[in-house]
ZAMAR-253184 format. One line per 10 residues: number of its first residue (from 1); their letters; for each residue x, y, z of C-alpha. Coordinates in nm, 2 decimals. Layout:
REM ZAMAR-253184
NUM) a) X Y Z; ...
END
This chain:
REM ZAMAR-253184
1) xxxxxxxxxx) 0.00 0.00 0.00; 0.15 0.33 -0.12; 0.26 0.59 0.18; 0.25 0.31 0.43; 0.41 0.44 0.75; 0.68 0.19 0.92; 0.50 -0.01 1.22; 0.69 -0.23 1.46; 0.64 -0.62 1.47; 0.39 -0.60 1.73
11) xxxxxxxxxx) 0.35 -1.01 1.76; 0.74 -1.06 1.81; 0.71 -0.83 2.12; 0.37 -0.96 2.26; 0.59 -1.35 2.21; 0.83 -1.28 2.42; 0.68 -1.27 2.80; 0.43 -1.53 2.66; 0.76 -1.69 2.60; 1.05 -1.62 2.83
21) xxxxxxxxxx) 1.10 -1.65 3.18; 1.32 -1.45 3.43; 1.60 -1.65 3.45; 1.76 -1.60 3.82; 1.64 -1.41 4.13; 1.34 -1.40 4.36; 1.10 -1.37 4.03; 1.29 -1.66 3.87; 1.06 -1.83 3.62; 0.81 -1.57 3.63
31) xxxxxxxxxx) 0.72 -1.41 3.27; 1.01 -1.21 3.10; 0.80 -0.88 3.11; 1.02 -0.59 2.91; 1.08 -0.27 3.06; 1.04 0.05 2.88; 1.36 0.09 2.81; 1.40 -0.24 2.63; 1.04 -0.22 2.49; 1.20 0.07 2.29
41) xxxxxxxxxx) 1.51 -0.09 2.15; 1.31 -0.41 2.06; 1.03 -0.20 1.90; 1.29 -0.02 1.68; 1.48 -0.30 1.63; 1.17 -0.45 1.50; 1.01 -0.16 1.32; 0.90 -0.25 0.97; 0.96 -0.05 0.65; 0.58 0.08 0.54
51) xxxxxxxxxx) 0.74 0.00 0.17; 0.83 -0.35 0.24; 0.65 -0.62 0.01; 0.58 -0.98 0.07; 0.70 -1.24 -0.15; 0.59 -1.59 -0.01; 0.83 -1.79 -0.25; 1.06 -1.51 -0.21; 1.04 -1.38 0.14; 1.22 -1.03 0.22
61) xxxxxxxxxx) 1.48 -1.10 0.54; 1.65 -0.85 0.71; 1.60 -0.56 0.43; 1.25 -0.58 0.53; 1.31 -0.34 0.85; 1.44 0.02 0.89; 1.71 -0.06 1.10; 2.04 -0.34 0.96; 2.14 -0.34 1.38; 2.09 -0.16 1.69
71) xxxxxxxxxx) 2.33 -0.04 1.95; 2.23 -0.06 2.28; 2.43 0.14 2.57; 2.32 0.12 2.91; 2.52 0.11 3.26; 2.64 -0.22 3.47; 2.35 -0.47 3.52; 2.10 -0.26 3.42; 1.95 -0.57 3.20; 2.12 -0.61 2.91
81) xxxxxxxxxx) 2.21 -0.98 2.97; 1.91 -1.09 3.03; 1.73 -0.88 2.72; 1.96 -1.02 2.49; 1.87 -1.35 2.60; 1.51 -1.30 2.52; 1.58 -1.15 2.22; 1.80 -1.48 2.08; 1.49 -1.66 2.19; 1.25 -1.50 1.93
91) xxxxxxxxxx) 1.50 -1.46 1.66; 1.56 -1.87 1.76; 1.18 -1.96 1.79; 0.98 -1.67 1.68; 0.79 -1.44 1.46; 1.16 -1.23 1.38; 1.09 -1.18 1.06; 0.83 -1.00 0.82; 0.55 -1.27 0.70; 0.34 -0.96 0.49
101) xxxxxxxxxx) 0.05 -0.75 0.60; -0.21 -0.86 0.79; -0.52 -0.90 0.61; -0.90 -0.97 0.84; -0.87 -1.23 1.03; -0.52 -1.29 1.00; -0.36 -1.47 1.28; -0.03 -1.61 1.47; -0.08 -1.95 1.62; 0.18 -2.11 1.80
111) xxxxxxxxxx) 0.07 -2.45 1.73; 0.16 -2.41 1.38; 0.52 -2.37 1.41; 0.58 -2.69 1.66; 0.51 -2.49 1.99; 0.27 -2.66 2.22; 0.25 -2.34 2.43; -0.17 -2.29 2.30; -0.06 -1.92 2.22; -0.20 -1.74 1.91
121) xxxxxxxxxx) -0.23 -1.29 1.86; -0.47 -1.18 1.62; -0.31 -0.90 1.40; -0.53 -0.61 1.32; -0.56 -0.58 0.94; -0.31 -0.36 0.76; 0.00 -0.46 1.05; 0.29 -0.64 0.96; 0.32 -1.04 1.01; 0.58 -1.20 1.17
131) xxxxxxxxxx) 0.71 -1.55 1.08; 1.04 -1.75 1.24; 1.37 -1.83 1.04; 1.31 -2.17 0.90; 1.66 -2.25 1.00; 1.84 -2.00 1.24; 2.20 -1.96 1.33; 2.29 -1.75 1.61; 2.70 -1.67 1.75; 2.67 -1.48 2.09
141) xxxxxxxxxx) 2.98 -1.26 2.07; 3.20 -1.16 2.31; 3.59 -1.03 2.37; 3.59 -1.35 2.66; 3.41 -1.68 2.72; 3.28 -1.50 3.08; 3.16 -1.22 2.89; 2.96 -1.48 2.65; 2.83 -1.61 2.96; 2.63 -1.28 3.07
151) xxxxxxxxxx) 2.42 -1.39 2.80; 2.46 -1.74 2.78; 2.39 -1.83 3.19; 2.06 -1.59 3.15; 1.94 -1.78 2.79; 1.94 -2.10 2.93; 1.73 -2.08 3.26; 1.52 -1.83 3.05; 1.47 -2.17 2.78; 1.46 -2.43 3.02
161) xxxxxxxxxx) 1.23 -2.30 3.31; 0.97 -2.16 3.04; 0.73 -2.26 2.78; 0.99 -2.28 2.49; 1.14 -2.61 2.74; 0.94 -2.84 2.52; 1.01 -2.66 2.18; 1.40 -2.67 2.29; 1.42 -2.97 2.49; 1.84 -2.95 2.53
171) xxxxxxxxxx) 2.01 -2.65 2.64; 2.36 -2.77 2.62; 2.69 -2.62 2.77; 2.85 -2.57 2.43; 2.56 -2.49 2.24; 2.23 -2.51 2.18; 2.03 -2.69 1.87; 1.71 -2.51 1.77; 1.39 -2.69 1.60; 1.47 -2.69 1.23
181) xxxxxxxxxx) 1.85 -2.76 1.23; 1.92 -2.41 1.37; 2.17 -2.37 1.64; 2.28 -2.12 1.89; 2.69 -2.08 1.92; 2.93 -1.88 2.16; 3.21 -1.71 2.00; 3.54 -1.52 2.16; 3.86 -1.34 2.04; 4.02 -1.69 2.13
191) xxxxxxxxxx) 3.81 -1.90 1.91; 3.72 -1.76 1.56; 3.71 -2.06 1.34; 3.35 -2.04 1.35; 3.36 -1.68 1.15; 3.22 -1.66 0.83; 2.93 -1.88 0.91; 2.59 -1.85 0.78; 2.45 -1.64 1.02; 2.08 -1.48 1.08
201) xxxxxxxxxx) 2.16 -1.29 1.38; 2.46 -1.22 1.60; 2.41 -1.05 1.90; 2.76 -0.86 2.02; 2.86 -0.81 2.42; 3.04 -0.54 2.54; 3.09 -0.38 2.20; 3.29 -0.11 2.39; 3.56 -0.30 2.49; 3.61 -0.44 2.12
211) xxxxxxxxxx) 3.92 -0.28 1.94; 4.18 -0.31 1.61; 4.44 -0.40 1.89; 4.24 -0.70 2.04; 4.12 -0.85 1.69; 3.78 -0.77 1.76; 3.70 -0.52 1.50; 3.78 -0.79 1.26; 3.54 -1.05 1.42; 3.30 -0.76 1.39
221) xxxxxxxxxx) 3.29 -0.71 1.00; 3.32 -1.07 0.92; 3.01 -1.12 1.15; 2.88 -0.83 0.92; 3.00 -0.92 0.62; 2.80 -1.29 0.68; 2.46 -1.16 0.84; 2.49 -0.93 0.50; 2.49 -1.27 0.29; 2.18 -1.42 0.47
231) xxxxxxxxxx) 1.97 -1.10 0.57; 2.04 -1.12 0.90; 2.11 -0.83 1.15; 2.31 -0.79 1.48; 2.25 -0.64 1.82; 2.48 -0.47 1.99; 2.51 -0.41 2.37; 2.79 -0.24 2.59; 2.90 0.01 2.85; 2.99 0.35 2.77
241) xxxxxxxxxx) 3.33 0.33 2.59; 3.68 0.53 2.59; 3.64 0.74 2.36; 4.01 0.68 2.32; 4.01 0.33 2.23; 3.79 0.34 1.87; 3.60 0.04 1.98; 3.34 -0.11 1.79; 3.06 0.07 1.98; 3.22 0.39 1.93
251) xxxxxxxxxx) 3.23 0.35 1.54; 2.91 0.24 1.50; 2.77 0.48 1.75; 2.95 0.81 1.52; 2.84 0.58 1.19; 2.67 0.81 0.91; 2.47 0.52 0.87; 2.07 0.60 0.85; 2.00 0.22 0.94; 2.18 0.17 1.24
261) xxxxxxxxxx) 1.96 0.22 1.54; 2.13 0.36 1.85; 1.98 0.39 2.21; 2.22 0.57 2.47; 2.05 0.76 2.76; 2.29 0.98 2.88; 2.32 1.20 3.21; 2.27 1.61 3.21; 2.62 1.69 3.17; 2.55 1.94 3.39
271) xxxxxxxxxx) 2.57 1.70 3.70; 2.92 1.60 3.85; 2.99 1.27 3.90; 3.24 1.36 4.18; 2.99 1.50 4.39; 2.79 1.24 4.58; 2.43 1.40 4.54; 2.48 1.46 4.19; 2.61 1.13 4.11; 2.32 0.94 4.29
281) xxxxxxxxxx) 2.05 1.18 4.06; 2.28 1.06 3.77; 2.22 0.68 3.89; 1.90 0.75 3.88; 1.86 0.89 3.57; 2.03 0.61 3.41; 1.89 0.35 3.54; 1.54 0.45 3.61; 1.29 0.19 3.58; 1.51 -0.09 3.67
291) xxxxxxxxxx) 1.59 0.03 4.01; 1.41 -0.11 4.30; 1.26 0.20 4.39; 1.08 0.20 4.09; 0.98 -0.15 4.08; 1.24 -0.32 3.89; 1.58 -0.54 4.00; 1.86 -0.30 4.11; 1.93 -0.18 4.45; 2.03 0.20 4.45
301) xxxxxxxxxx) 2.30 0.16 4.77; 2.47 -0.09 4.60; 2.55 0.07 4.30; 2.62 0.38 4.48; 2.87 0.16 4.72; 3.04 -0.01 4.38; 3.08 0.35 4.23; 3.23 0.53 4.52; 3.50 0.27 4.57; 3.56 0.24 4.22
311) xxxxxxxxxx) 3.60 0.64 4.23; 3.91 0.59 4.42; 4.10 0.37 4.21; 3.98 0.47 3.85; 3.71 0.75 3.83; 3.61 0.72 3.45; 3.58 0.35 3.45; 3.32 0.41 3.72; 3.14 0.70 3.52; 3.15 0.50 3.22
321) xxxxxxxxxx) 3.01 0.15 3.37; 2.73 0.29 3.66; 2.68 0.68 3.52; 2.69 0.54 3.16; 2.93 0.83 3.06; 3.15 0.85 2.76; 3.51 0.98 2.98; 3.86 0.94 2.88; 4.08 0.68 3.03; 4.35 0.71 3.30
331) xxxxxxxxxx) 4.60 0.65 3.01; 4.47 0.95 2.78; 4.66 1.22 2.73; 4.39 1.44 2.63; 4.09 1.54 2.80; 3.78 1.50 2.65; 3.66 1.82 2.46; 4.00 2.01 2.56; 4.10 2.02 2.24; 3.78 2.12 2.06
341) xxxxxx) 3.78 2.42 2.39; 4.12 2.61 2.30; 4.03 2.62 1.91; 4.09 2.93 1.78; 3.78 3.02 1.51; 3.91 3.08 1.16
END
């Protein structure tokens, strides 16, 4: 339909706390419920061109949305673990990708695609279908095998205590096989032979910390390169990064690139991280919903303990990882924004 606007996949982020269970805690195995914050990313990440066209013997992949991959940057345990997680599960399981516009009585049904769960959504006519990969392939990517695990030890408790248990009846330490011939991988900096695969979606940990020096910006553009060949996209989760370092999330987050899709809720910079009161409004400003005070999983004092001793020994690690602040290293030699200060105008 001409002058279409772009909708998000409403059905892939209505099957995910139909789907996914809290993985640890004192709400373990309780439904995966998304906070705002993560409703956004997803809802972007998901948001379908109002141009795309439906080909059933020729369905449109990964072209089909406005966005290629997102960037996500939030502070230490904030969530982003366990929203990756959820979001491997519907681009393992789910309705990730674009099935055409809904027409009446157009519905998702579970039971047709070998869940037992009994969960259908009925689309309003004119939204955009969802449908999953027929066979997905999915690398969690990280600089370690502990970072790997952030996501890994949330995705399998979030699979095994939930509905999608009988779907994916083996979560194993290595990896994990989907319905279909699909399988989920880990991949480091240590072990790239598995680059270069045929992969639908590759969601990237600690982007920040990824650099030319460490190999890891060329495990990023092979991963790209691949997802390219197969329509697949990436996700992208870190800390704030030194902006000394020209890390992977730095590049992508200064990218030209219209189609990259970047979320980074960053303090007033008028607040001083140096000065306790101002630092606990910048805690919570960042973190928001997901503090306990606000119903959600993280204690205030114990973020503001971690910070204050981190203070001591390096300052901008700990305004980068709990204010979610882009600062300068201990190793820079140049303040950030000095240089642009003591221009002189032409």
């Amino acid at each position: 339909m001409a002058g279409r606007s772009p909708q998000p996949l409403a059905v892939a982020l209505d099957w995910i706390p139909r789907h996914c269970v809290i993985p640890d805690g004192f709400r373990r195995g309780r439904p995966f419920n998304l906070y705002d914050f993560q409703f956004e990313y997803l809802a972007a990440f998901y948001l379908v061109r109002g141009g795309a066209r439906w080909q059933p013997d020729d369905p449109i992949l990964g072209p089909a949305f406005v966005y290629r991959r997102g960037v996500l940057v939030d502070p230490q345990k904030k969530g982003k673990g366990p929203l990756s997680a959820a979001h491997i599960c519907l681009e393992g399981a789910g309705p990730a990708l674009f099935g055409g516009w809904a027409g009446r009585d157009d519905g998702y049904a579970c039971a047709e695609h070998g869940c037992g769960c009994g969960w259908e959504y009925a689309y309003e006519p004119g939204e955009p279908m969802g449908m999953p990969w027929p066979t997905p392939l999915i690398q969690i990517t990280a600089l370690s095998e502990e970072q790997t695990d952030n996501i890994y030890g949330a995705l399998r408790p979030m699979i095994d205590l939930g509905p999608l248990a009988d779907l994916i009846p083996k979560t194993g330490e290595e990896f994990i096989r989907l319905p279909g011939g699909g399988r989920i991988d880990t991949v480091t900096s240590s072990a790239q032979s598995r680059l270069g695969q045929r992969v639908t979606f590759v969601p990237q940990d600690e982007v920040g910390l990824w650099t030319k020096a460490n190999r890891m910006l060329h495990v990023a553009d092979t991963q790209y390169r691949g997802l390219a060949g197969m329509g697949g996209r990436a996700s992208l989760t870190t800390n704030a990064w030194d902006p000394a370092e020209q890390s992977v999330a730095q590049l992508q987050f200064e990218s030209q690139a219209q189609d990259v899709y970047r979320q980074f809720r960053q303090p007033p910079a008028n607040l001083s991280y140096r000065n306790k009161q101002e630092r606990r409004r910048i805690h919570r400003y960042v973190y928001g919903e997901a503090l306990k005070e606000n119903g959600g999983h993280v204690d205030l004092d114990s973020i503001e303990a971690e910070a204050a001793d981190m203070l001591e020994r390096d300052p901008a690690q700990a305004e980068r990882f709990f204010g979610n602040k882009l600062v300068y290293g201990q190793g820079s030699w140049l303040r950030e924004g000095l240089w642009d200060s003591l221009a002189v105008p032409a």
